[in-house]
C-alpha positions in Angstrom: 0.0 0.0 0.0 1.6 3.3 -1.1 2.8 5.5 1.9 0.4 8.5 0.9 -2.8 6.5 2.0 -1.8 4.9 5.2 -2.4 8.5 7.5 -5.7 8.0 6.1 -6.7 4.2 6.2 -5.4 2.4 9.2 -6.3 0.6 12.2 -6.3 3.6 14.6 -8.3 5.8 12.4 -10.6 2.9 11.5 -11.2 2.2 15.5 -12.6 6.2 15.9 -14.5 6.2 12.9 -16.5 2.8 13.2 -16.8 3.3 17.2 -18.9 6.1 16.6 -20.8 4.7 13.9 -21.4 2.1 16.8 -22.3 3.9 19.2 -25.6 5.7 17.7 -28.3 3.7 17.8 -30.0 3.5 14.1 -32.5 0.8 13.4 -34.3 0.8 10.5 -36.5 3.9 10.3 -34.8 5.9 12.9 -31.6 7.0 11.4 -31.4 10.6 11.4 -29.1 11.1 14.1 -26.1 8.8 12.3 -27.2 10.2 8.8 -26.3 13.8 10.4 -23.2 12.4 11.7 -21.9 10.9 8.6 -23.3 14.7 6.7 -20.8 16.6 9.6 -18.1 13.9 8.9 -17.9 14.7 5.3 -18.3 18.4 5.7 -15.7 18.5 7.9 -12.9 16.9 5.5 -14.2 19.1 3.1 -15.6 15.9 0.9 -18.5 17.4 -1.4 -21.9 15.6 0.4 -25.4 16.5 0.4 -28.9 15.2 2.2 -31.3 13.5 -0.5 -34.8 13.6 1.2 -37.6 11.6 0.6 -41.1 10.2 1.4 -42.5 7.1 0.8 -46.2 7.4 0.5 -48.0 4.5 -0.8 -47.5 2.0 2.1 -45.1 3.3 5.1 -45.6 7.1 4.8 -42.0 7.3 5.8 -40.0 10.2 5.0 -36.4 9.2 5.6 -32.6 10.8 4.4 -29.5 9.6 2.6 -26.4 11.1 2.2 -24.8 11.4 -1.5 -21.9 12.8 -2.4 -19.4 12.6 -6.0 -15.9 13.2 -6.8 -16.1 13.9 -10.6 -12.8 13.9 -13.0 -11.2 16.1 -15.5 -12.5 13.7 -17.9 -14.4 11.3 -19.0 -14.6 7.5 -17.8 -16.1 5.0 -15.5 -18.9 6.3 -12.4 -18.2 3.6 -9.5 -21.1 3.6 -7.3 -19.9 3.4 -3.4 -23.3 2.2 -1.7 -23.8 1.2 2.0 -26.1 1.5 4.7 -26.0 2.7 8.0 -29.3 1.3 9.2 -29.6 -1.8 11.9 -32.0 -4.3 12.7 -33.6 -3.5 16.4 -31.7 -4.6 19.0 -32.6 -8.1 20.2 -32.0 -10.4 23.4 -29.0 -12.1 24.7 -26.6 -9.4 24.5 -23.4 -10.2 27.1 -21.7 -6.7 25.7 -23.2 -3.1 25.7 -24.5 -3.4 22.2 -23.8 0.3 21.4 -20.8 0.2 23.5 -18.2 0.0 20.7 -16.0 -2.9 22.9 -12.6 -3.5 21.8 -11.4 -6.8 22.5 -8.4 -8.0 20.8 -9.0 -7.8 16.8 -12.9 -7.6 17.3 -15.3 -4.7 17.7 -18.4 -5.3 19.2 -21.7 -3.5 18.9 -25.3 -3.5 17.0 -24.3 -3.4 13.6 -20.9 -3.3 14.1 -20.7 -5.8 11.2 -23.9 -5.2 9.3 -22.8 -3.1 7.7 -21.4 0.0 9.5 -17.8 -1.2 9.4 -18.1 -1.6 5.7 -19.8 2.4 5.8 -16.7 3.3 7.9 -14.0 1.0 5.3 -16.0 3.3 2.4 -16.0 6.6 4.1 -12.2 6.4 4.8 -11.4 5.2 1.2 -13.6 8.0 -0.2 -11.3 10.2 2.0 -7.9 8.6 0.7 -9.5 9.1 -2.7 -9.6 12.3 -2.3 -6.9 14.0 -0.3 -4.4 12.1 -2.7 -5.5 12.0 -6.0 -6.2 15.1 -8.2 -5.5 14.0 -11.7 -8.3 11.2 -12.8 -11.6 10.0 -15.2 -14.6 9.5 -15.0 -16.2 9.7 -11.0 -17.0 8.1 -7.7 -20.7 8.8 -6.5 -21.1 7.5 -3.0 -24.4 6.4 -1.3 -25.3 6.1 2.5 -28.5 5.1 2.7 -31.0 4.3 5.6 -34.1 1.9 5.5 -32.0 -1.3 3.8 -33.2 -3.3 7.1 -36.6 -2.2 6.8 -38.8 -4.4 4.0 -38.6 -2.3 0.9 -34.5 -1.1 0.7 -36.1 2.3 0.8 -33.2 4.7 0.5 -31.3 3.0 -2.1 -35.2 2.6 -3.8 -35.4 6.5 -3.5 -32.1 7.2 -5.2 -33.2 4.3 -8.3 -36.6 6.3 -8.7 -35.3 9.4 -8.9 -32.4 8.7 -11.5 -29.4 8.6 -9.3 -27.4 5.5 -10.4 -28.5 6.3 -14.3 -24.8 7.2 -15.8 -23.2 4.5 -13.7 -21.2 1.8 -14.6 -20.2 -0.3 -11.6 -21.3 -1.1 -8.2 -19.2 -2.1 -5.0 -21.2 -2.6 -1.8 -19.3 -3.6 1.4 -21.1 -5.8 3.2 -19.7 -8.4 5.0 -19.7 -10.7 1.7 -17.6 -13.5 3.8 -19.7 -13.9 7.1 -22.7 -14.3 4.8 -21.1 -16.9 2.6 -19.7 -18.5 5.1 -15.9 -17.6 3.3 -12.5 -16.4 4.4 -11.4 -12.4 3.9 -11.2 -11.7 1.2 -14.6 -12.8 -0.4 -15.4 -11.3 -3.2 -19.7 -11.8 -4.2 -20.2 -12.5 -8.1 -24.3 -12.3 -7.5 -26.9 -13.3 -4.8 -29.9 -15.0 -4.4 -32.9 -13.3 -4.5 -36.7 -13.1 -2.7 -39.9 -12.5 -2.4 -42.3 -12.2 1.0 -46.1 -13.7 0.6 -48.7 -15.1 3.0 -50.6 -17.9 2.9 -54.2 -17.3 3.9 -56.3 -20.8 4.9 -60.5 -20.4 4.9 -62.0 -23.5 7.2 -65.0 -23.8 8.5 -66.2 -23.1 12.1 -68.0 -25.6 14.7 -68.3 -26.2 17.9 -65.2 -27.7 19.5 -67.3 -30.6 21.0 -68.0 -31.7 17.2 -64.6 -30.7 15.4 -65.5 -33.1 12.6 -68.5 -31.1 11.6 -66.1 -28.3 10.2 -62.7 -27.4 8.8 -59.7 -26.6 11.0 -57.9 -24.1 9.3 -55.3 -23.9 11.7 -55.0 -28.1 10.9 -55.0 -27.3 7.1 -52.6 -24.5 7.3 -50.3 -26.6 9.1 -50.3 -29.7 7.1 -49.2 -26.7 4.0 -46.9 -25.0 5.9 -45.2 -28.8 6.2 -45.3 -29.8 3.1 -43.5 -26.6 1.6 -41.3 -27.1 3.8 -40.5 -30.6 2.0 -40.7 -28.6 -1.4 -37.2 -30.0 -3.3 -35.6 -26.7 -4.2 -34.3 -26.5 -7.9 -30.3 -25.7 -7.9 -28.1 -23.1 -9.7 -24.7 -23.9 -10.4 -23.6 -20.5 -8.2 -26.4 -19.5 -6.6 -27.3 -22.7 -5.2 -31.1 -23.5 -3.9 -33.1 -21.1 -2.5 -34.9 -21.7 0.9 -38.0 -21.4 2.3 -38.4 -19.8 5.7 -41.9 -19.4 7.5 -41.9 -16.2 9.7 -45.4 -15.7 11.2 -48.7 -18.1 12.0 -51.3 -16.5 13.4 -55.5 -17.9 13.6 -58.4 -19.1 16.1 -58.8 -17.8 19.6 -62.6 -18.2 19.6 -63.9 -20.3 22.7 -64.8 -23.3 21.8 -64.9 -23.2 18.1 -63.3 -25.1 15.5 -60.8 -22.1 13.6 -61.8 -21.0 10.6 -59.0 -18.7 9.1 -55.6 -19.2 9.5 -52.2 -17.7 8.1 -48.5 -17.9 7.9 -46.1 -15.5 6.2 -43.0 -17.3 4.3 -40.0 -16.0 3.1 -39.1 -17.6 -0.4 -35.4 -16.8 -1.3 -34.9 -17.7 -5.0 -32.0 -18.1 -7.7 -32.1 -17.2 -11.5 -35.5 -18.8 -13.2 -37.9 -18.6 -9.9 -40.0 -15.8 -10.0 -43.7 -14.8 -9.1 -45.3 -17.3 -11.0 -43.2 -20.1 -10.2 -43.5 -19.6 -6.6 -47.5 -19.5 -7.0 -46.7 -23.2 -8.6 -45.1 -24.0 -5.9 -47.5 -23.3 -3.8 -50.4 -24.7 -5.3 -48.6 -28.3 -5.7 -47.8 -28.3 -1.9 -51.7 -27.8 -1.7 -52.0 -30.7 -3.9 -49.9 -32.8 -2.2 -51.0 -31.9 1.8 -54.2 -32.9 0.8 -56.1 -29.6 1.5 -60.1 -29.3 2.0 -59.6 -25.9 2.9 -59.8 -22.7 0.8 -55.9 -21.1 0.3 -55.2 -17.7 -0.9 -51.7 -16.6 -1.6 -50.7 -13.0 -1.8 -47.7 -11.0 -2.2 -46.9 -8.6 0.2 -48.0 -5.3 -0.6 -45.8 -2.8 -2.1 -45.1 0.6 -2.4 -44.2 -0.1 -6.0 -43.8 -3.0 -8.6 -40.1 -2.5 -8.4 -39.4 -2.7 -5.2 -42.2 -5.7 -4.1 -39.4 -8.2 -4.0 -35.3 -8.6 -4.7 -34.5 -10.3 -8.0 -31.3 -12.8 -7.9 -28.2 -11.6 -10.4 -24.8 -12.5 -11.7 -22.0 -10.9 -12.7 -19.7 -11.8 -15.2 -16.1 -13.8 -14.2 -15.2 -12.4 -17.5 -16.4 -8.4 -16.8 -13.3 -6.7 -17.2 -14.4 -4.9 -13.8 -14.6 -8.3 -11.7 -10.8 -8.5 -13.3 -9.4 -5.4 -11.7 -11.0 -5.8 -8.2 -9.6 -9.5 -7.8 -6.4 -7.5 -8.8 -7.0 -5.2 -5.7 -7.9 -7.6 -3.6 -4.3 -10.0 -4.0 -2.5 -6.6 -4.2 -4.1 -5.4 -1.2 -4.1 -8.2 1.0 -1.8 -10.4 -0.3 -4.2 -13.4 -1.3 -6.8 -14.3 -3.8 -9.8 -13.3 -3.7 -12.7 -16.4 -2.6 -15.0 -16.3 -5.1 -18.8 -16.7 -3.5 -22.7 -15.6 -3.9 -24.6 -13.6 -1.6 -27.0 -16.0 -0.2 -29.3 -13.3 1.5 -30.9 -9.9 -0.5 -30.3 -6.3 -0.2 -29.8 -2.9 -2.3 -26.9 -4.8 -4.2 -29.9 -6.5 -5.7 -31.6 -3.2 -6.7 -28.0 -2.1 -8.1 -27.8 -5.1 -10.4 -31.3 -5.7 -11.2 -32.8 -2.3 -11.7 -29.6 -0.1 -12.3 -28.1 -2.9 -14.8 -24.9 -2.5 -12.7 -22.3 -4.9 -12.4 -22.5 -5.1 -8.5 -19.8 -6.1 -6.3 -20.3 -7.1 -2.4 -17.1 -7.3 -0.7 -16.4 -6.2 2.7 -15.2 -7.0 6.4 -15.0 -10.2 8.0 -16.7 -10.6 11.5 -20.0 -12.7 13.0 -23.1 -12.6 14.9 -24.7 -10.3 12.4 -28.6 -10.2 13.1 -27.8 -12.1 16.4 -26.2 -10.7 20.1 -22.8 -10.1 20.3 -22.1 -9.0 16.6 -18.1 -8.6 16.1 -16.7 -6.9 12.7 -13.2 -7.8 12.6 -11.1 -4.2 12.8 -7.7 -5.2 10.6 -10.2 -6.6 7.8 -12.3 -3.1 8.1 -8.7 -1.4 7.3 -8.5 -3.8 4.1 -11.5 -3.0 2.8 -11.3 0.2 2.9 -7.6 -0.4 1.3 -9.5 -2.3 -1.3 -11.8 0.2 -2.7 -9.2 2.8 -2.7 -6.9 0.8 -5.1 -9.7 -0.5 -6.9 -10.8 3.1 -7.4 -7.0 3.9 -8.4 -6.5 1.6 -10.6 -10.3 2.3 -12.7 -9.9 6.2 -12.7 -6.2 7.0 -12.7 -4.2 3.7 -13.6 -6.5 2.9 -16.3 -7.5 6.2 -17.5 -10.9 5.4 -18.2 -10.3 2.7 -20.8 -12.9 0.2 -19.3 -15.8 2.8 -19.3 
């Protein structure tokens, strides 16, 4: 790593940044206070930055903020999209650490988030720095992206920024999320693609009787569990890199009348999918579990309701071991770190899928290395933050400066 960079990127520097990150509480929805910090954070280093506002009307009402900024060249070439998001999940139970205490033990910071994904924010933000305290001579542009609402269920500030044109002269994607922990991969892992998905509930109509003569009606509660069992034992098609998809049921809900046989039930599932299973073929699915369960029962299946077509669900993607792009990142990555880069596919779905699906960007996902992510005690490994960050700032040399534009 050239001398020039390492005041900016390194361990100490990573530490104070991501700490504080840490340390605000953000779950999805309420992210104003770190959105403000990360606004003062640029303004202070003198890093062009600016609020983007919006409002989702149709089905949250939320009016949330990102932060976008761009460093443009003196001519043309390649625009590398720098997305991230400093939203959390809510903090849950178990915790044996202050979980927006920012604890320091050995290698490993501890916190809400801490992995997913504010260390990757922090790895951008201090690459975005590098970028631009020591380089003045390059093509084509970085525009960077810190969104909230990628926890919450529609990916709405990366959605805002799609609907309102910001990604539309773009040509690549990088997103540092913790690519490896997800995969279940070494640092560095580098994500060619992910898996996509699609939330729907299943809604079973019985038929109510007393409870003293069950027989005389329909248990819906009965019927919806015998479905909810047999997609369950649905054999999932495979993809050569995206693997199966999965199934996962997240609600059930039904009866509570005294002494009455249910007569609605419903469960909400889940349905992560690779390349070929879309809305319709999950609606197969669905009805040949019915068919095979045996139903009596009435089932309805709907999609979950969304604020747009576009953003109802996350559609899987690839990208190219032959993009000239996914060439000159694996080149930053053994430059970088030293070592190859594990090649691997996102197995979950977030605003990388929006990137690649709805931007037509090449999208990237590589980032720290860490665990516990959605679970107590989530760790992001500190030295693999600094490499990150490392990585997109060579990865940004080498496209704008080294390569003068030639792969736009």
């Amino acid at each position: 790593m050239e001398e020039q960079v390492l005041p900016y990127i390194n361990k100490k520097r990573v530490k104070e940044l991501l700490s504080q990150l840490v340390k605000i509480n953000s779950p999805f929805w309420e992210e104003d206070q770190i959105i403000d910090y990360t606004y003062t954070w640029f303004k202070a280093k003198g890093i062009p930055v600016e609020y983007h506002l919006y409002q989702e009307r149709e089905v949250t009402g939320y009016q949330g903020k990102n932060i976008v900024g761009q460093l443009l060249g003196q001519k043309q070439g390649p625009l590398v999209v720098l997305n991230g998001h400093l939203d959390t999940v809510n903090i849950c139970e178990g915790w044996t650490r202050n979980p927006l205490g920012a604890e320091i033990e050995g290698d490993r910071l501890y916190g809400v988030g801490a992995l997913d994904m504010k260390g990757g924010c922090a790895a951008m933000m201090l690459a975005i720095e590098a970028f631009a305290a020591t380089v003045e001579d390059f093509h084509g542009g970085v525009l960077y992206t810190l969104v909230s609402g990628e926890e919450g269920p529609y990916g709405l500030g990366t959605d805002a920024l799609l609907l309102e044109g910001y990604f539309a002269k773009a040509d690549l994607a990088i997103v540092p999320e913790p690519s490896g922990a997800f995969a279940g991969r070494p640092f560095p892992c580098l994500c060619l693609g992910a898996r996509g998905g699609w939330k729907y509930t299943i809604t079973v109509k019985g038929r109510s009787a007393h409870a003293a003569n069950p027989t005389r009606g329909i248990n819906a509660i009965s019927e919806a569990a015998k479905l909810l069992l047999a997609l369950e034992k649905t054999k999932l098609a495979e993809h050569p890199q995206l693997g199966s998809g999965s199934i996962s049921v997240l609600d059930f809900e039904g009866g509570g009348q005294p002494l009455s046989v249910p007569d609605r039930a419903a469960f909400s599932v889940f349905r992560h999918v690779i390349i070929g299973e879309d809305q319709d073929y999950l609606r197969q699915e669905v009805e040949q579990a019915i068919v095979r369960a045996g139903l009596t029962a009435e089932v309805e299946m709907n999609f979950r309701a969304a604020p747009h077509p576009a953003n109802a669900g996350f559609k899987p993607y690839l990208v190219s071991k032959n993009n000239p792009y996914t060439r000159v990142i694996k080149d930053s990555i053994k430059t970088t770190t030293g070592r190859e880069a594990g090649i691997a596919y996102f197995p979950s779905v977030g605003d990388y899928n929006y990137l690649a699906s709805r931007a037509k960007l090449p999208t990237y996902v590589i980032g720290p290395a860490g665990a516990n992510y959605h679970r107590p005690d989530e760790y992001v490994e500190l030295e693999s933050v600094v490499q990150t960050a490392r990585i997109i700032y060579d990865f940004l040399k080498l496209i704008l400066v080294q390569e003068r534009g030639r792969l736009g």
